[in-house]
C-alpha positions in Angstrom: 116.9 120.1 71.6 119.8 117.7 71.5 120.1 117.1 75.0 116.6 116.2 75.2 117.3 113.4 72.5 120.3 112.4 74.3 118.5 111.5 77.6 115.5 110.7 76.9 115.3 107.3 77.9 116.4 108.8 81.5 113.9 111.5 81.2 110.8 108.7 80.3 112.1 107.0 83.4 110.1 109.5 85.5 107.2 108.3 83.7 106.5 104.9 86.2 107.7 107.0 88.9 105.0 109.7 89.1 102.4 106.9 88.1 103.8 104.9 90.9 103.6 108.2 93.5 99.5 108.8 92.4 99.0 105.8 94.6 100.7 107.1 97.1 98.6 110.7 96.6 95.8 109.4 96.1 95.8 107.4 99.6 96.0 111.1 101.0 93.3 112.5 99.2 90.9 109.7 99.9 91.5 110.5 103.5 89.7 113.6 103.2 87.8 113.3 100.4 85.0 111.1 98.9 86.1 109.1 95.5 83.5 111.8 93.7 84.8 115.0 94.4 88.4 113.7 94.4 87.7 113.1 90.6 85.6 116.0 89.9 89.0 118.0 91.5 91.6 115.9 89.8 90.4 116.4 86.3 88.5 120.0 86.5 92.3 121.5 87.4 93.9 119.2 85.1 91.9 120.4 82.2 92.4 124.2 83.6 96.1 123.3 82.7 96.3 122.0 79.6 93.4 123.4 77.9 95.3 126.9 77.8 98.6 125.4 76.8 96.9 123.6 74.1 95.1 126.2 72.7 98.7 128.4 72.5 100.9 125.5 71.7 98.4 122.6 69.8 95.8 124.7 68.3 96.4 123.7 64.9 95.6 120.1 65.6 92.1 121.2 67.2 89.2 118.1 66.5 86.2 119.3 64.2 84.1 119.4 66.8 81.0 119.2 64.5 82.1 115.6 63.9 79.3 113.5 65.8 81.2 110.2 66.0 84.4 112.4 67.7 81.6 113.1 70.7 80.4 109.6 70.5 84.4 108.4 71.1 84.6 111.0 73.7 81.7 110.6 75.5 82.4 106.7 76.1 85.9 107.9 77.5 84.6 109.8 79.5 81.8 107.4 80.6 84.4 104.1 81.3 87.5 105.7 81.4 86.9 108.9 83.3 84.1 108.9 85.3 84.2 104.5 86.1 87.2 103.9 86.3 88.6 106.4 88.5 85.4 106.1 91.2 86.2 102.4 91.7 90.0 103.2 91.9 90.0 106.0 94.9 86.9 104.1 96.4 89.3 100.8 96.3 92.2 103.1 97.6 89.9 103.9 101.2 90.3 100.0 101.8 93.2 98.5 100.9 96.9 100.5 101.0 98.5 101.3 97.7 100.8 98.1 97.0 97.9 96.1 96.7 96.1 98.5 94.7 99.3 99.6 92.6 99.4 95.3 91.7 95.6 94.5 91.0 95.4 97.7 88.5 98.9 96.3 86.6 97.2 93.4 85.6 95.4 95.4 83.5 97.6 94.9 80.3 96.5 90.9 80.8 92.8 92.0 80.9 93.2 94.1 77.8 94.8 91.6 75.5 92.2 88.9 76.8 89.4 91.4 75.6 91.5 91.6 72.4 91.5 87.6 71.8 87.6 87.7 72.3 86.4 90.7 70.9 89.1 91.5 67.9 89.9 87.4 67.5 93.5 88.8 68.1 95.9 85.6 68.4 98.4 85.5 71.5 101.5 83.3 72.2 101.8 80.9 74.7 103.8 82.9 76.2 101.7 85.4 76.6 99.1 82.4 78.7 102.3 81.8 81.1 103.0 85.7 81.7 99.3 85.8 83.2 99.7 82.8 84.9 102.9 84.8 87.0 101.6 88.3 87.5 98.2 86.8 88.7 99.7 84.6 91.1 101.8 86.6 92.3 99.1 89.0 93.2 97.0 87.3 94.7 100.0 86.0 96.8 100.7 89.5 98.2 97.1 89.9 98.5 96.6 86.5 100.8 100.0 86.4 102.3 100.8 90.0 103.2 101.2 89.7 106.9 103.8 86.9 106.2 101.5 83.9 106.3 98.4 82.7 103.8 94.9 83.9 105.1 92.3 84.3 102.4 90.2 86.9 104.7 92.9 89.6 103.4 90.7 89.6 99.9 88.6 92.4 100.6 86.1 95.0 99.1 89.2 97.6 98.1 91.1 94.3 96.6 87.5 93.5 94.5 87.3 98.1 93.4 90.5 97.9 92.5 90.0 94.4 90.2 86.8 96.2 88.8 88.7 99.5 88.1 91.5 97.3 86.0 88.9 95.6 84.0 87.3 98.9 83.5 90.5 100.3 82.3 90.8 97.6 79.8 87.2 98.6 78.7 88.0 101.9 77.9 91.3 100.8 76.3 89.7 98.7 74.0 86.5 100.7 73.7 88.7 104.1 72.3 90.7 101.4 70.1 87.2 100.3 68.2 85.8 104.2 68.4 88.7 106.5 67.4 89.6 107.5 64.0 93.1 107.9 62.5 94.1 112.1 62.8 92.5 112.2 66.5 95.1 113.6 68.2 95.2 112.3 71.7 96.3 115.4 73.4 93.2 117.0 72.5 91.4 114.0 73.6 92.4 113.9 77.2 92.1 117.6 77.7 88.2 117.5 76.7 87.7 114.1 78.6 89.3 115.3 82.0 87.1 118.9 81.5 83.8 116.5 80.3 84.7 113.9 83.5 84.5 116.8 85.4 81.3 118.6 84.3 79.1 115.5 84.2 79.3 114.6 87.6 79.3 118.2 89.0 76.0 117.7 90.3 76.8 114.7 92.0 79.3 116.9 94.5 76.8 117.5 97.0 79.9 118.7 100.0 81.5 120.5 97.2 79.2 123.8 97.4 79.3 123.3 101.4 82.2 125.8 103.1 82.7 122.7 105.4 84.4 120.8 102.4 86.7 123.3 101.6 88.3 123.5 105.1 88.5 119.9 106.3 90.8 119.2 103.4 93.9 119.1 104.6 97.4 120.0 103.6 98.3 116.5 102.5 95.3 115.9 100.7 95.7 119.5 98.9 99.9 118.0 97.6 98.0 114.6 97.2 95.4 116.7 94.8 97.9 118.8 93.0 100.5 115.9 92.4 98.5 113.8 90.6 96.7 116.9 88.9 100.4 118.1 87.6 103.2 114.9 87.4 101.1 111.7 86.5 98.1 113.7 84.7 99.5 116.5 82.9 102.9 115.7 82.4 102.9 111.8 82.6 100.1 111.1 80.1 101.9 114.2 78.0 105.3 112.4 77.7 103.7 109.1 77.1 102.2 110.4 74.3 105.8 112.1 73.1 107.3 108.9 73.3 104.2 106.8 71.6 105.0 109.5 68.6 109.0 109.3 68.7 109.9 105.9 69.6 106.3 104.0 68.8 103.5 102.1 71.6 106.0 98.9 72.1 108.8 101.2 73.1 106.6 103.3 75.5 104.6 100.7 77.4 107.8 98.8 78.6 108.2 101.7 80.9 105.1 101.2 82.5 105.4 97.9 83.9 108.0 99.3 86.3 104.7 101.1 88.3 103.9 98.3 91.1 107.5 97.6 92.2 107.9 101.7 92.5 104.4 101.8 94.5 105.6 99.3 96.6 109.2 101.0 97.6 106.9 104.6 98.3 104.7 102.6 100.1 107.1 101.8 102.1 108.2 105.0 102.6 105.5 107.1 103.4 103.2 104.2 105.2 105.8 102.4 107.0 104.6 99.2 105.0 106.5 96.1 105.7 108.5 94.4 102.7 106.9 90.9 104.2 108.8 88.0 102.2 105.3 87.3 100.1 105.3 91.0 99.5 108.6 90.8 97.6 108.0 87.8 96.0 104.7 88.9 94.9 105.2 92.0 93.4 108.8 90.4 91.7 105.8 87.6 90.1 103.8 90.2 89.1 106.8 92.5 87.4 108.1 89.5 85.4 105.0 88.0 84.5 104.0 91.5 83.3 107.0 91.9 81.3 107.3 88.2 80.1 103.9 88.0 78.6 103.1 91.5 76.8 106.8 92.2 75.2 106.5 91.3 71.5 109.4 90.9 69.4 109.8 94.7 68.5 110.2 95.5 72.4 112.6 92.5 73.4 115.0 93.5 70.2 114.9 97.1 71.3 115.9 96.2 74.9 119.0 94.1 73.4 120.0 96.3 70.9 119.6 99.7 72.3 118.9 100.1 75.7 121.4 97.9 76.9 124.1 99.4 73.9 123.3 103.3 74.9 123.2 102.4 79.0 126.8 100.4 78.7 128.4 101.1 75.5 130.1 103.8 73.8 129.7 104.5 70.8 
């Protein structure tokens, strides 16, 4: 489809944007329901969705699922990456609002490349030292200043889930990075960790199987459930992984960093949170530092020589 090659860059724009809403859902859903369930929910209909479409449109890159270290890799995804990660981030999401989250969780890429230097004696820039040095400050700024003046007490227990969850993202980053083998495909992947997330803490619902459940959620919490089960899950991660496999990982992830300055402006929107001076400046720190510290060569030439050339230029 040529108009889909023509636009894509636009169309991978909406990419941050439905990351940037899950916050926003997910602050609904946690209203109504417990971080457990919320997952069990998210990723049982997720992997009702794409399992089918797979099987019609993907079969032929079907795993060998008689390969044992495939489980192995999957089962640790599923462990740190599905079950972990997710608990701490909708348990962090029922005490803090979604800025804050949206920032802690961004810092991720940081966390990930530190785990790299240590565990895969991967060398980084200086740069790469003052990038971390911004986005950190700059949220713990918002974090301590977001009522417009410094007060430490604002560090909470959702601030310290949300912290845990990034670091446990970068786990699972790194930990599929040492497990999976080249000809995985990661469609495949997701689809049997979001059905495996799912299943393994089943009997850990406990108001799941009560009728009571079922009609205290609300309406909001039900569009909060089914957006992040269809735009960020099921279509983000899927056009994530079109764009790794057309335009490569460097081009892909320099979307991504967009995701806490969206959050904030939905925040906004549908909580009425104030943009506070540190709140700006904050999430601006974090942005930049994010941006200035993980953009290797292959991403800042790609920004000056095409982005820029196919936003402004004709050809």
């Amino acid at each position: 489809m040529r108009w889909f090659d023509r636009f894509f860059v636009f169309i991978f724009l909406l990419i941050p944007f439905t990351w940037g809403g899950s916050f926003i859902a997910a602050k609904y859903v946690v209203h109504d329901i417990d971080p457990i369930n919320t997952v069990i929910l998210r990723f049982f209909l997720s992997a009702l969705i794409m399992l089918p479409w797979l099987f019609i449109f993907h079969r032929k890159h079907h795993p060998d699922l008689r390969d044992r270290s495939y489980w192995f890799h999957l089962l640790l995804l599923v462990a740190i990456g599905g079950i972990s990660y997710h608990i701490f981030f909708f348990w962090g999401l029922t005490h803090t609002n979604p800025t804050n989250a949206a920032i802690i969780v961004a810092l991720n890429p940081f966390f990930t490349a530190f785990g790299e230097i240590i565990f895969f004696k991967i060398r980084r820039s200086t740069r790469f030292y003052i990038g971390f040095l911004i986005a950190f400050s700059g949220a713990l700024w918002v974090n301590i200043a977001r009522g417009g003046h410094i007060d430490f007490s604002n560090l909470g227990l959702g601030e310290l889930l949300c912290l845990i969850a990034s670091l446990l993202w970068s786990a699972f980053t790194l930990t599929a990075k040492a497990t999976k083998k080249e000809g995985w495909d990661s469609l495949w992947l997701n689809a049997y960790n979001y059905l495996l997330t799912a299943l393994v803490i089943l009997p850990f619902a406990g108001q799941m199987f009560t009728a009571e459940f079922w009609w205290g959620i609300s309406t909001p919490a039900w569009l909060g459930i089914w957006y992040m089960v269809i735009f960020p899950t099921t279509i983000g991660y899927t056009m994530f992984y079109i764009g790794v496999q057309r335009k490569g990982p460097a081009w892909a992830s320099t979307f991504i960093y967009l995701v806490p300055s969206i959050t904030a402006n939905l925040d906004y929107l549908f909580f009425d949170t104030l943009f506070t001076l540190p709140l700006v400046v904050g999430t601006t720190m974090v942005v930049i530092g994010l941006l200035y510290g993980n953009m290797g060569e292959k991403q800042i030439t790609w920004l000056k020589s095409k982005m820029f050339r196919k936003m402004f230029l004709k050809d």
